[in-house]
N, C-alpha and C positions, 0 to 999 in steps of 0.2 A: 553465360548468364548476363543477363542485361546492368549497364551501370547504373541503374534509376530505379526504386519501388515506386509504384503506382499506386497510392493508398485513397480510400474515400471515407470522409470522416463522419460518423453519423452523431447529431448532437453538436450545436454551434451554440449553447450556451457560455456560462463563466469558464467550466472547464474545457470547455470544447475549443474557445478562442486562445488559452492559454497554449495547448496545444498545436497550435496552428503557429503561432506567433514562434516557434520551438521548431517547428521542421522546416520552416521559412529559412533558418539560419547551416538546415542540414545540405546539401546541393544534392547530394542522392536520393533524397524524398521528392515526390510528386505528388502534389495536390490532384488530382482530378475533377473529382465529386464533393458537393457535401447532402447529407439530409434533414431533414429537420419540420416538424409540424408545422413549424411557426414561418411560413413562408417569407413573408418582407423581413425578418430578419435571416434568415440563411441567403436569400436574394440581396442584402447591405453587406454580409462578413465574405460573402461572394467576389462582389465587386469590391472590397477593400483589401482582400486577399489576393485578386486574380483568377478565381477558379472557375475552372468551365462550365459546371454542369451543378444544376440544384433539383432538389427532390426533394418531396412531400413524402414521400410514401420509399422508407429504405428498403424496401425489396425491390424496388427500382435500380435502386445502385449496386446489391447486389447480384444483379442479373445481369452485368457489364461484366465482360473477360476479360476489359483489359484491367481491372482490376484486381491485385495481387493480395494487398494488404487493407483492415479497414480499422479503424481506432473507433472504441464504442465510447461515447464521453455521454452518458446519463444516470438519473440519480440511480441511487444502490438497489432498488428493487429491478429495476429493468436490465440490468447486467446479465442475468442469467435467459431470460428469453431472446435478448437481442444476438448478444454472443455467441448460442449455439445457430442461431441463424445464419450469422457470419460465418462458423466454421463449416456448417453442412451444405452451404454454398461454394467449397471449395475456399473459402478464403484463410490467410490468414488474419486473427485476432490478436488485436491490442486493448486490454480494458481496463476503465479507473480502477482507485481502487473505493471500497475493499472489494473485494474479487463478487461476493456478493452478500446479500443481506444474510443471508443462513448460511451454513457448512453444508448444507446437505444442497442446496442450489449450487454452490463452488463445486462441489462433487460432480456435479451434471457436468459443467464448464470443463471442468478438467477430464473428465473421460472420454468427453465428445471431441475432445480437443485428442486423445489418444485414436479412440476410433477412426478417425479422417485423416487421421496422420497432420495432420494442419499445426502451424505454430502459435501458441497462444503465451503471450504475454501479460502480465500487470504490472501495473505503476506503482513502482515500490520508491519513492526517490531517493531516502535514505540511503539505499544500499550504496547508491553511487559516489556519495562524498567522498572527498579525498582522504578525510577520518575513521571513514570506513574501512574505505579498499585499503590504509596501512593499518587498522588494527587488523584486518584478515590476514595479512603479510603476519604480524606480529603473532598470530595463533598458529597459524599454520605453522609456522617454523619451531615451534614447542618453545617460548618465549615463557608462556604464561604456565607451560603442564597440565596437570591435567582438572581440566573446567569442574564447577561442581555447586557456581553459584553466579548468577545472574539478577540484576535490577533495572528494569524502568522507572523511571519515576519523573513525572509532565506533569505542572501545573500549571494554568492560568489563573489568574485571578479573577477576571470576568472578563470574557470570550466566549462564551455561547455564543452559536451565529446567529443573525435577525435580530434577536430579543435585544442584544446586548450591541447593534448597531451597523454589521456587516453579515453577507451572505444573505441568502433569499430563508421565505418561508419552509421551502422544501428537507432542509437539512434537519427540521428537528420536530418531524412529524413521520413516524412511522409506516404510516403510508405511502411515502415516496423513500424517503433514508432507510427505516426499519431498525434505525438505530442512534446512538448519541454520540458521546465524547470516545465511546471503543472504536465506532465504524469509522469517525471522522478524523481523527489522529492519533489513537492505541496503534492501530493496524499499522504504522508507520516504524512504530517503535517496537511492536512484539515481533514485526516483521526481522527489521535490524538485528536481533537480537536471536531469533533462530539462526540468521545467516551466517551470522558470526559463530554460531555454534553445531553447524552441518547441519540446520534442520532437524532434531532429533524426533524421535514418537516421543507422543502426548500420553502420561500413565492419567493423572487425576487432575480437575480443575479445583479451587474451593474460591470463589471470590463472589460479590456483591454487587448492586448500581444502583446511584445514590440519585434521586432528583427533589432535591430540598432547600436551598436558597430561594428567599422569598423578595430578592432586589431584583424584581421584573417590572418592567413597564404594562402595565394594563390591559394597555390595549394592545401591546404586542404578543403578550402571550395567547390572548382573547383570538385574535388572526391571525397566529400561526399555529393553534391549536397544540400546543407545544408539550408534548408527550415522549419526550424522549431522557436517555439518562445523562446529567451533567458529569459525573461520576462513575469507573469504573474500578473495580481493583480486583487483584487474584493473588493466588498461592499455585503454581503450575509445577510437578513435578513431569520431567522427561527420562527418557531412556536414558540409562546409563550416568545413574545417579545425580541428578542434576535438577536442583529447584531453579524456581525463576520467579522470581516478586516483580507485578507490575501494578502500575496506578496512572491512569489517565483524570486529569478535570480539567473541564471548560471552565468553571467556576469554581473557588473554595476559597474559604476565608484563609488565609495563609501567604506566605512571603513566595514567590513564583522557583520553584523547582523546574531542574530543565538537564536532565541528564541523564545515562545511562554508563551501567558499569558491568564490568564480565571479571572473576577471581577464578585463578587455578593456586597449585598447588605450587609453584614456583614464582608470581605475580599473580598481579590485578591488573584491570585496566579503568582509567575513566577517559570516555568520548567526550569529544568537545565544551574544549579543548582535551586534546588528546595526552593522559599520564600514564607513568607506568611506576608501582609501587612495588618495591621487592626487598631482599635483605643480600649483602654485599661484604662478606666478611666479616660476618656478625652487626650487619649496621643496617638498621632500617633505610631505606632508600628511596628518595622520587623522584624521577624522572621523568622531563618535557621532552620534545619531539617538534623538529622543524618539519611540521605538514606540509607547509608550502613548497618549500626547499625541493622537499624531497620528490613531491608530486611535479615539479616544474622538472626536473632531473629525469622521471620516470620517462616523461612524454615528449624528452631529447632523445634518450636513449633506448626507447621500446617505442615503436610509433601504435602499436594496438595498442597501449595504457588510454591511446583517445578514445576508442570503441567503450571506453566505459567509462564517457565522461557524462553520463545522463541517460535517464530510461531510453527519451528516442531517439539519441544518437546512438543507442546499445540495439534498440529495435531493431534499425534501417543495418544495422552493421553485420545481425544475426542472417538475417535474412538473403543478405548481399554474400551470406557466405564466409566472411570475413574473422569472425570469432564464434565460438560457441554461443549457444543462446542460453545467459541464465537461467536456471529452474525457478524462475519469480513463481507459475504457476503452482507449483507445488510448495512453495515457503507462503505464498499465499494462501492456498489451501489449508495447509497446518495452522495459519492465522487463523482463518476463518473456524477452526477446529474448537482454538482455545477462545476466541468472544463468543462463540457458541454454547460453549460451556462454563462461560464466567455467566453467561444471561440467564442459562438454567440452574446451575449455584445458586444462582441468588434465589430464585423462579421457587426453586425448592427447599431452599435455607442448608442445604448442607454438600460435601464434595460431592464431584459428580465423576468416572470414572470414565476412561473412552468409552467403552459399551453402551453405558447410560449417554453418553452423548450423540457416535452412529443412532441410538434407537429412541430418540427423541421425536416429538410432534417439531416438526419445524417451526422456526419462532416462538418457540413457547416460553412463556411470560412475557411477549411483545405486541400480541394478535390478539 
């Protein structure tokens, strides 16, 4: 097996450059290709990148063998035509997230990605924190017993993208995103939040999305036609007795929320910063955790703990053979599962059950 992936990256936008600027630093990643509509700019991030070859038209760089691998960086609606492109090309797949506007488009992504036997990836970044990978250490080892309740809960105070001063038009116009504050950073957090708890089946959704603050600038709303929800929330129960409370806003009147927690029957946990709450000889108990410490310690003494210091240092590592490749696809999948069904909850005002969710019009209440 060769020591280099040869990847071409399609989409040299915001996320596209971040991405580039991240494999630059990996030495077994290889630029090749990139493509992109927007010529004079894939021809400048070309030339400040060093990359050889540019393309208008990404079936062009799909039709090159010597490329292995290609990372799809465009907005949420195009993940799902682009990506199966890429894998029925022979290639392997890396895509933003959320994996895609609907579940039932993630669906396509992920089977097609079975059929071809091809590797496909999503950008979960969350998982890889160093607070992650030890509360996983922490479950895994029956620390906490056995799980049975779960919370996200993200707020901004005002951070809408565009409206509110950052990020382009694209993000909060259904047309291109297809989605709001779920697709653009719930998905980060429901993600996290299956992983840490094996991914489990989705039984019922019941949740809502709010798009109601009226602190917009005029004419920003006016040109970025802005139809998307600043607000999402649910009620999610999973297999094997276990609810899960989530709340994402871009905006809300409220002092900024910013954390996530997992309880079993033996402890709790809260992420970042990382605690552990339990009882200790009849004595309520909290306990901190040297994150640092202990991560600086792993990656003396285990040299793979580095293979999962980041989505695409975990890519290029899978791929090289080096460690297993996360199931992101399918923890994304199951994400895409439950904002599916938080969007029809609402869509319909009441819980919405798998079934009801599988047999849904796509997008509905977004289209």
């Amino acid at each position: 097996m060769s020591d280099k992936i040869r990847l071409g990256i399609i989409g040299v936008g915001q996320i596209g450059k971040h991405h580039l600027k991240r494999y630059q630093s990996i030495p077994e990643a290889e630029i090749v290709a990139v493509a992109d509509i927007r010529e004079d700019e894939a021809q400048r991030v070309a030339q400040e990148f060093g990359i050889p070859s540019v393309y208008t038209n990404y079936h062009d760089l799909l039709a090159r063998d010597d490329i292995t691998s290609v990372d799809v960086c465009l907005h949420n609606r195009l993940h799902r035509p682009i990506t199966v492109d890429v894998l029925q090309a022979g290639k392997n797949a890396y895509c933003e997230k959320p994996m895609s506007w609907t579940y039932q488009e993630a669906k396509v992504m992920y089977d097609t990605a079975k059929a071809t036997g091809k590797m496909l990836h999503i950008q979960l970044s969350t998982l890889y924190s160093p607070t992650t990978r030890t509360a996983k250490r922490l479950i895994d080892g029956g620390n906490l017993g056995e799980l049975y309740y779960a919370k996200a809960s993200h707020y901004r105070r005002r951070g809408r993208p565009f409206v509110d001063g950052y990020g382009t038009q694209a993000f909060v116009n259904t047309s291109t995103s297809g989605g709001g504050a779920l697709l653009d950073m719930g998905v980060y957090h429901i993600s996290r939040i299956l992983y840490l708890l094996g991914n489990p089946k989705v039984l019922t959704v019941s949740g809502s999305t709010y798009q109601k603050l009226d602190n917009m600038y005029p004419d920003r709303r006016q040109t970025s036609k802005y139809n998307v929800e600043e607000l999402g929330m649910a009620v999610i129960r999973l297999a094997g007795g276990v609810t899960f409370f989530m709340e994402e806003a871009w905006a809300i009147h409220s002092e900024r929320l910013e954390n996530d927690y997992l309880y079993g029957s033996k402890g709790g946990l809260r992420l970042d910063p990382l605690y552990y709450y339990t009882t200790l000889g009849d004595v309520e108990m909290d306990g901190s955790f040297d994150v640092e410490q202990t991560d600086w310690r792993w990656h003396q003494c285990d040299p793979s703990t580095a293979y999962y210091d980041d989505s695409q240092t975990h890519w290029i590592s899978a791929q090289l053979g080096r460690v297993p490749l996360l199931d992101t696809a399918g923890i994304a999948l199951n994400t895409a599962f439950i904002t599916e069904g938080i969007y029809i909850s609402g869509h319909l005002g009441r819980e919405v059950s798998a079934q009801d969710i599988e047999q849904a019009a796509p997008g509905l209440g977004r289209v």
